[in-house]
C-alpha positions, 0 to 999 in steps of 0.5 A, spaced: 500 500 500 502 506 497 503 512 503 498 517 504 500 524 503 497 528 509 496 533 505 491 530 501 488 529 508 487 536 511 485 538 505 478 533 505 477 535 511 477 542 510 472 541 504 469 535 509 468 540 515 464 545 512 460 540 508 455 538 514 448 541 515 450 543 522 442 545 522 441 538 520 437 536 527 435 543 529 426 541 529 422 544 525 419 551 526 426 553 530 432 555 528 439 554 531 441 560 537 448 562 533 448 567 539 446 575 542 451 581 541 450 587 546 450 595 544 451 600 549 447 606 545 449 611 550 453 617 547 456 619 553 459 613 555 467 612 553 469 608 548 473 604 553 468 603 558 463 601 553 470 595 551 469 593 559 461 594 559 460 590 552 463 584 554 462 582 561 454 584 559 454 579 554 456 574 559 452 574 564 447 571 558 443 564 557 443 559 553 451 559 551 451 557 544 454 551 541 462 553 541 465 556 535 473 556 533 474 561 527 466 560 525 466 553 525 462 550 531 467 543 531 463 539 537 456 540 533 459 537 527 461 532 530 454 530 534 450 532 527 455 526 525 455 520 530 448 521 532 446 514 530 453 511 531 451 504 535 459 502 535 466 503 532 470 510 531 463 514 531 461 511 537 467 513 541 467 520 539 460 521 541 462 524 547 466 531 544 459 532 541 454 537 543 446 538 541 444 544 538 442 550 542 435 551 539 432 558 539 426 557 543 430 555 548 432 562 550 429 567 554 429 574 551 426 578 557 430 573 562 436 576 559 434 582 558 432 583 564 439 580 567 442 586 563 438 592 566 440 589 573 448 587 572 447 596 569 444 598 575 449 594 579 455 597 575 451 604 578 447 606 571 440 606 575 435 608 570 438 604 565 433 600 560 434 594 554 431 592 548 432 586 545 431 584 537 431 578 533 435 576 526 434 570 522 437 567 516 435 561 513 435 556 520 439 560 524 437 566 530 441 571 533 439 575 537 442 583 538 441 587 544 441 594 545 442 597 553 441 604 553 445 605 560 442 613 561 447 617 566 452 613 572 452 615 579 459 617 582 460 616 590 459 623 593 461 621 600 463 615 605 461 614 612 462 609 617 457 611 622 458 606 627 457 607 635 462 607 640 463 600 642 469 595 641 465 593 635 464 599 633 471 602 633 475 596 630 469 597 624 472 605 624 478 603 624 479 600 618 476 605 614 483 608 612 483 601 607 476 602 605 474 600 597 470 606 597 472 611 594 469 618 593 469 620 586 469 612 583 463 610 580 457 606 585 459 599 583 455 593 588 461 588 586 465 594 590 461 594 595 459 586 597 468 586 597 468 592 602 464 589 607 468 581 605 474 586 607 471 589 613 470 582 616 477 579 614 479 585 618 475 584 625 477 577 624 485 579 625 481 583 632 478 577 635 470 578 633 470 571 631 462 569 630 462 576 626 459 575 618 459 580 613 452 580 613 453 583 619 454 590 616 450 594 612 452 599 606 445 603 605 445 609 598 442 614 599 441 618 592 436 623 594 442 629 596 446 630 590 444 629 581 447 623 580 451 622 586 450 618 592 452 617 599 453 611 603 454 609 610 457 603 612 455 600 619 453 595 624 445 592 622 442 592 629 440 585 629 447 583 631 448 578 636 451 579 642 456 573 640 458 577 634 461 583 638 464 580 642 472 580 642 474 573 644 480 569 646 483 562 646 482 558 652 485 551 652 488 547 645 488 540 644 490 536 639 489 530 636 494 527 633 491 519 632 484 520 630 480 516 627 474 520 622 469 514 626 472 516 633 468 522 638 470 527 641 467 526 648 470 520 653 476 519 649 482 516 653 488 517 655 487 524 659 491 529 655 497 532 656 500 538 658 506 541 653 508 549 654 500 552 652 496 545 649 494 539 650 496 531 647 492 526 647 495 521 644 493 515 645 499 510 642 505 515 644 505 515 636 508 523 637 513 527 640 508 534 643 515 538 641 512 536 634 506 540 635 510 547 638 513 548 631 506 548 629 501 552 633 501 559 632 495 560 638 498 560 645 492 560 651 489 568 652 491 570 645 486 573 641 483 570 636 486 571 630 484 568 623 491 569 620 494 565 626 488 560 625 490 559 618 497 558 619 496 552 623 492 549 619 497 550 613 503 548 618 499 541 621 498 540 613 505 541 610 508 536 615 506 532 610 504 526 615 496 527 616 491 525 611 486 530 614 486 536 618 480 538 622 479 544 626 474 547 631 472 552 636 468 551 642 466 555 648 468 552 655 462 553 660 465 560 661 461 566 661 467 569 658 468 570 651 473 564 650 474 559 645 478 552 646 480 550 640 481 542 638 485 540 632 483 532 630 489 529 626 488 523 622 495 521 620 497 516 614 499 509 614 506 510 618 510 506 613 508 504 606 511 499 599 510 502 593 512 499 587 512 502 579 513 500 573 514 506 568 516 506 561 520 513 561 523 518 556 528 524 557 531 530 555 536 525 551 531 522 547 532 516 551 526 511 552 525 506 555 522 503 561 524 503 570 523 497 575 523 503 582 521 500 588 521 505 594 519 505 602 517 510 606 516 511 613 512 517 615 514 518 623 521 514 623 523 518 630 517 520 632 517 526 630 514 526 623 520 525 619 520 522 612 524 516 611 525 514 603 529 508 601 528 507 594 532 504 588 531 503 581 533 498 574 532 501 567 534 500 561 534 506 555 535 506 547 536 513 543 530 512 538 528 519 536 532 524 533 534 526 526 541 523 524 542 520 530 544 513 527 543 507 531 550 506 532 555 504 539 552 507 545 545 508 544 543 504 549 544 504 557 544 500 563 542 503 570 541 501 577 542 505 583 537 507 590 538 512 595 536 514 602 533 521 604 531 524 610 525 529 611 526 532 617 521 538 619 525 543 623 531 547 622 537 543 625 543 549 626 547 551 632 543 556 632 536 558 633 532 559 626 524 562 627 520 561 621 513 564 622 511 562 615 505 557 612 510 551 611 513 547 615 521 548 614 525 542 613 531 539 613 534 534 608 539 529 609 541 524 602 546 518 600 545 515 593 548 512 588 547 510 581 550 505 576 550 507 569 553 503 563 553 504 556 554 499 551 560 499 548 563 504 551 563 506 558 561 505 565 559 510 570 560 509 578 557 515 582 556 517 588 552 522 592 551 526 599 548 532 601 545 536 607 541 542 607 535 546 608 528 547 604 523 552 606 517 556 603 517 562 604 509 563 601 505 558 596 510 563 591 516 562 594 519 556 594 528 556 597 532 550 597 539 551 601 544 545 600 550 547 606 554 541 603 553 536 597 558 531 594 558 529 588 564 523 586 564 519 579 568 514 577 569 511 571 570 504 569 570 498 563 571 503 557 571 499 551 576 499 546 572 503 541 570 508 545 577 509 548 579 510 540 575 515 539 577 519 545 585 519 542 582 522 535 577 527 539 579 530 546 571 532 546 570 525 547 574 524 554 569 529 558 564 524 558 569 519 562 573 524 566 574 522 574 569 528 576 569 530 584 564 536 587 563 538 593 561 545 596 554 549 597 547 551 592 543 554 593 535 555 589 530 559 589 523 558 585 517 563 584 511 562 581 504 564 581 502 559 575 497 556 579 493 563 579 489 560 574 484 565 574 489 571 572 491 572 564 499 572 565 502 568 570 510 568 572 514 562 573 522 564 575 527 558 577 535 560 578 540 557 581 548 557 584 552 552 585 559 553 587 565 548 588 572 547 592 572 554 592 573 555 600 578 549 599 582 551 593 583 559 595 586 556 602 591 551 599 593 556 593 589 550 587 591 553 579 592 549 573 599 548 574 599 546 581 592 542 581 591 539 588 588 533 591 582 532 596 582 523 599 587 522 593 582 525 587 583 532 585 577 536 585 574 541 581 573 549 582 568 552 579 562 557 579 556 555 576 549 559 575 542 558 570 536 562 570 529 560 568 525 565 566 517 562 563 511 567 562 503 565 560 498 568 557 492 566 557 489 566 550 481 567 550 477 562 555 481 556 553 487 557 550 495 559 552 501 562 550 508 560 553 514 563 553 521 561 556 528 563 556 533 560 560 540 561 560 546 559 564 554 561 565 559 557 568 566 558 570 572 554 572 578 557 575 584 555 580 583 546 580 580 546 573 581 547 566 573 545 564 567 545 568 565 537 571 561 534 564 555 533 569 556 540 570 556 544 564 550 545 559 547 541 554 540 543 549 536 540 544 531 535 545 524 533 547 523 539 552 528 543 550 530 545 541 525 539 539 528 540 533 534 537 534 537 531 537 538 532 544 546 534 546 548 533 539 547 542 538 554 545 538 557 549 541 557 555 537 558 553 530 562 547 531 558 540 528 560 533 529 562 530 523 560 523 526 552 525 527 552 523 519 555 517 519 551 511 521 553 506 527 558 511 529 558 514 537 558 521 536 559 525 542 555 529 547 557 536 545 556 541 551 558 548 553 559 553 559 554 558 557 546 556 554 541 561 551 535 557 550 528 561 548 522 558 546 514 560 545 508 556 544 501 557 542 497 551 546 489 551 543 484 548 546 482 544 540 476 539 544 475 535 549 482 534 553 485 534 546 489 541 546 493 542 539 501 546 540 504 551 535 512 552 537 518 555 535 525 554 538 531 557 539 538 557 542 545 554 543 551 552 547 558 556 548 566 555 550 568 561 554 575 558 551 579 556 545 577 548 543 582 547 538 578 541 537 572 544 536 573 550 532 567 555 532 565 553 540 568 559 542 563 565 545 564 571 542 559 578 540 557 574 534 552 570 539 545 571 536 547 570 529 550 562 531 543 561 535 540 553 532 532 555 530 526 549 529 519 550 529 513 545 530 506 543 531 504 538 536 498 535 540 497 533 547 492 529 551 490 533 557 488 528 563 490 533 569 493 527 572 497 524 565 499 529 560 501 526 553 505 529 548 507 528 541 511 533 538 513 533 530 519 539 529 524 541 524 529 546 523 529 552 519 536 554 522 542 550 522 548 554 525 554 549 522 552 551 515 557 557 512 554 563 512 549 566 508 547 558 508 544 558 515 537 559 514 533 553 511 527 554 510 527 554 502 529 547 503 522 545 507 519 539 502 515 535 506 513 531 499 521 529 499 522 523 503 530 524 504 528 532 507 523 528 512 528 523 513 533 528 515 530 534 518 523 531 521 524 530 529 518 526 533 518 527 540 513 523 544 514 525 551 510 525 558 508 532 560 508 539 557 516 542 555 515 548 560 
């Protein structure tokens, strides 16, 4: 059977497409609702307020009609087309389908009504609507027209409250007020206001008040166009809600069970500083507790503190459930004990995985990883993890990547973390954040062996130090990380091509590290209501620095830490991403990453684990992954079939991606991307002529582009890329751009340029 030009597939479905009577199941005497539109007809009013108005009236409207992308309407054609599918292909796309949206279903003076109200709510009080109807063939729109008249401004702001403690905490926060004279009445303001008031007198201990406590009245008799309001207490709020009241006794549970009650419960508490433990197994010590308890006995309450130990009993990550409540003591006094009832998780669990895996490398294959947890391993809410791991690799995808020596991997390793939930310095470090700060302990080793040509041996530590400063702001600290590699068993092939190309011994050099890092993340991606979003990731990793500055380490006088000489060297990389959304359900990705090594004093090149690479599934996807660069250079084996070539890296990175993810249907979203980047040498490589970063930089970047698909499943994301390159820095000048040479119909041009990349999860 002769190939399938995908060419002549999109095609069909264009002409397929538009094709279908969309109105095909739309009854008799009714017509489809293609939608409404809203005119503000005022003259008055600016054209952008009216930007503002028209649209948040227009969503306020019901029904929705069926989804349009650029005025086709997908999920209708595909209902109108599977409608009487009783099995195969049509059958199990039926779900993505959506029955047409009759005109009769609308309510005309409902929605016009909806209008009036939202206008007046926005401060238009004596607006009015009108609505009319267009009809074509089977199809009905609806065209309303607001007529929104003048907008009442704020004249003045009062908060008329008494002389009570109530009273006076309500005043004070009068300062802060979203009200504000001059600004137009809107009730969104208003109902926010006294959302903020609330928020305001819970930091004051007025626990029982509620924002339905407070009332805001208008009065618009005094001025044309104007309103005063006045804000105060309703006078049928209860004594409770005035009332200032402060913690009594905390108990805490740390051994609940969601069956248990409260009342009659053994052991009979005990007493740690200003709480209570009633544990009933002795599964904690109290000193847990104290790092996360806010509230002490005759505090007032406050909501902040409230919250922070909720956040603080969860982030330590050993309780399945978190419960808090407040009740009051038989006391005449306004007093509040508070409970907290914990339900841990299983103490220690097994988990087993067999995964199939892919990687940056283009590496796929598949991983055996056997872990084993301890929640509580010393009674102080400690994470223990024992876990170790067997999986094997083959280089599959790429463009000229071969199937030579080397591309396929053996490896096996384990480690050992310790998750430690406090601060462990000589000195005291006091955290007054949501989340628990922790202390991190690790030891690990991997076996890594690579057919026909080497085998890597290495070994870790580290201890440091990981805190959230905010739900933004994340920072990890390692005071102390050593890394040891140690090769070993290299072939004989390899060890050729090591004598013909220095460039291939980095990759089996002894490499030593120790020395501290440091990382900070920022993002507020998981705002999802908001149109841009920020995510930020920068690192610094130093090594033998302290070391080699007091034992005079150089080039020349290269010293030696247990016998194996180590590396100095100052290492940074910034990752930078901006997200925009794109209408209700697509999004526009950025990203630009950069990264700067220097190695001085006992080495001459940073550690190969050290220096950066690019290319690949998350990275130019047009490009096989470590095969790019650096600068201009290109190595010749890349074209040669069944030959090793090598992992070209550099000790400067520039990467800059953008990507628009439409939101196709269902879970499906579509990708169209573009890549560019490359790596340098701060130095000559007589090996590598071209590697050298000079000012020239921008005119060596690698450039690729692309479309893509992705299944969406939140908790699975499946992506399959498909890129080439329109920008190929090795070639002579003048021929570095290739976009003329895009053939698609050429099966040699798709051999060497097309690049698949299937993966798990979005590239950034």
């Amino acid at each position: 059977m002769g190939r399938i030009n995908i060419n002549y597939i999109l095609i069909l479905f264009v002409l397929l497409f538009p094709a279908c009577n969309i109105t095909k199941y739309v009854p008799e005497r009714d017509y489809l609702y293609t939608g409404a539109k809203v005119k503000i007809e005022d003259k008055d009013i600016k054209k952008k307020d009216k930007k503002v108005l028209e649209p948040d009236l227009k969503s306020i409207l019901r029904p929705k009609p069926n989804t349009s992308i650029l005025g086709l309407r997908p999920k209708l054609w595909i209902y109108n087309i599977t409608k009487t599918a009783k099995k195969g292909p049509r059958k199990w796309i039926q779900k993505w389908g959506e029955p047409p949206v009759l005109f009769s279903s609308v309510k005309v003076d409902y929605n016009r009504d909806l209008i009036v109200n939202r206008l007046e709510n926005k401060g238009f009080f004596r607006a009015m609507a009108t609505a009319d109807t267009s009809i074509k063939g089977k199809k009905a729109s609806l065209n309303y027209h607001a007529f929104a008249g003048p907008r009442y401004m704020i004249s003045s702001v009062n908060f008329t409250t008494d002389s009570s403690d109530l009273g006076k905490a309500v005043h004070a926060t009068s300062r802060r007020s979203f009200l504000k004279t001059g600004h137009s009445y809107d009730l969104d303001v208003i109902k926010s206001e006294r959302v903020r008031i609330d928020a305001n007198l819970k930091e004051n201990g007025f626990y029982y008040f509620s924002p339905e406590d407070l009332i805001i009245q208008v009065d618009s008799t005094n001025h044309r166009h104007q309103v005063d309001l006045y804000v105060n207490v309703k006078e049928s709020t209860g004594d409770k809600a005035r009332d200032i009241y402060k913690i009594n006794n905390i108990y805490i549970y740390p051994n609940f069970k969601l069956r248990d009650t409260v009342k009659g419960r053994t052991p009979a508490p005990v007493k740690y500083n200003d709480f209570y433990v009633i544990d009933r197994t002795n599964m904690f010590k109290p000193q847990v507790f104290e790092r996360t308890m806010f509230f002490q006995q005759g505090d007032i309450y406050n909501r902040t503190d409230h919250n922070l130990s909720l956040s603080r009993l969860t982030s330590l990550g050993t309780f399945k459930f978190v419960k808090n409540q407040f009740e009051e003591p038989d006391s005449s006094k306004a007093l509040l004990d508070a409970y907290y009832y914990l339900t841990p998780y299983t103490k220690k669990s097994i988990r087993a995985e067999v995964t199939g895996t892919t990687n940056s490398a283009n590496f796929t294959g598949s991983e055996f990883t056997l872990s084993w947890k301890n929640r509580n391993a010393f009674r102080g809410a400690e994470l223990l993890t024992v876990s170790a791991y067997i999986g094997t690799d083959v280089q599959i995808s790429g463009n000229n990547s071969g199937t030579g020596y080397g591309n396929k991997i053996f490896r096996y390793g384990g480690d050992v973390t310790l998750g430690i939930p406090r601060f462990i310095t000589p000195f005291k470090v006091k955290s007054n954040s949501a989340y628990i700060p922790r202390t991190n302990i690790s030891l690990g080793y991997d076996f890594m062996h690579r057919q026909e040509s080497y085998t890597l041996n290495s070994f870790r530590t580290s201890f440091g130090y990981s805190w959230k400063e905010s739900v933004e702001k994340e920072h990890r600290l390692t005071v102390l990380g050593i890394t040891y590699v140690q090769p070993s068993n290299i072939s004989a092939t390899y060890d050729s091509l090591v004598r013909a190309n220095p460039t291939y011994k980095h990759a089996i050099d002894t490499q030593f590290t120790f020395g501290p890092t440091y990382n900070f993340n920022y993002t507020n991606t998981q705002k999802t209501y908001k149109t841009n979003t920020f995510y930020f990731n920068g690192n610094l990793d130093l090594s033998g620095n302290i070391v080699g500055l007091l034992s005079g380490a150089n080039h020349e006088k290269e010293k030696e830490l247990f016998g194996t000489a180590y590396s100095q060297y100052i290492r940074t990389e910034f990752d930078f991403r901006y997200y925009r959304k794109v209408g209700l359900n697509s999004q526009w990705a950025n990203r630009i990453i950069f990264g700067y090594g220097y190695a001085y004093g006992n080495s001459r090149s940073l550690p190969f684990t050290k220096q950066f690479f690019i290319g690949g599934t998350n990275s130019l996807r047009a490009f096989r992954a470590r095969a790019l660069g650096p600068g201009t250079y290109r190595d010749e084996n890349l074209d040669k079939e069944n030959i090793l070539s090598a992992d070209q890296s550099g000790d400067i990175k520039l990467e800059l991606n953008s990507e628009f993810r439409p939101k196709l249907f269902s879970i499906v979203r579509g990708a169209l991307f573009a890549d560019a980047g490359n790596v340098w040498l701060l130095n000559d490589d007589p090996s590598r002529p071209g590697a050298k970063f000079t000012k020239n930089f921008m005119k060596e970047l690698a450039v690729g582009t692309g479309a893509g698909i992705r299944i969406d499943a939140s908790i699975l994301i499946l992506r399959l890329d498909v890129a080439f390159p329109i920008r190929k820095p090795w070639l002579p000048d003048g021929e570095q751009w290739v976009i003329d040479d895009i053939n698609f119909g050429s099966k040699a041009w798709r051999k060497d340029n097309l690049v698949y990349n299937l993966a798990i999860g979005y590239p950034f």
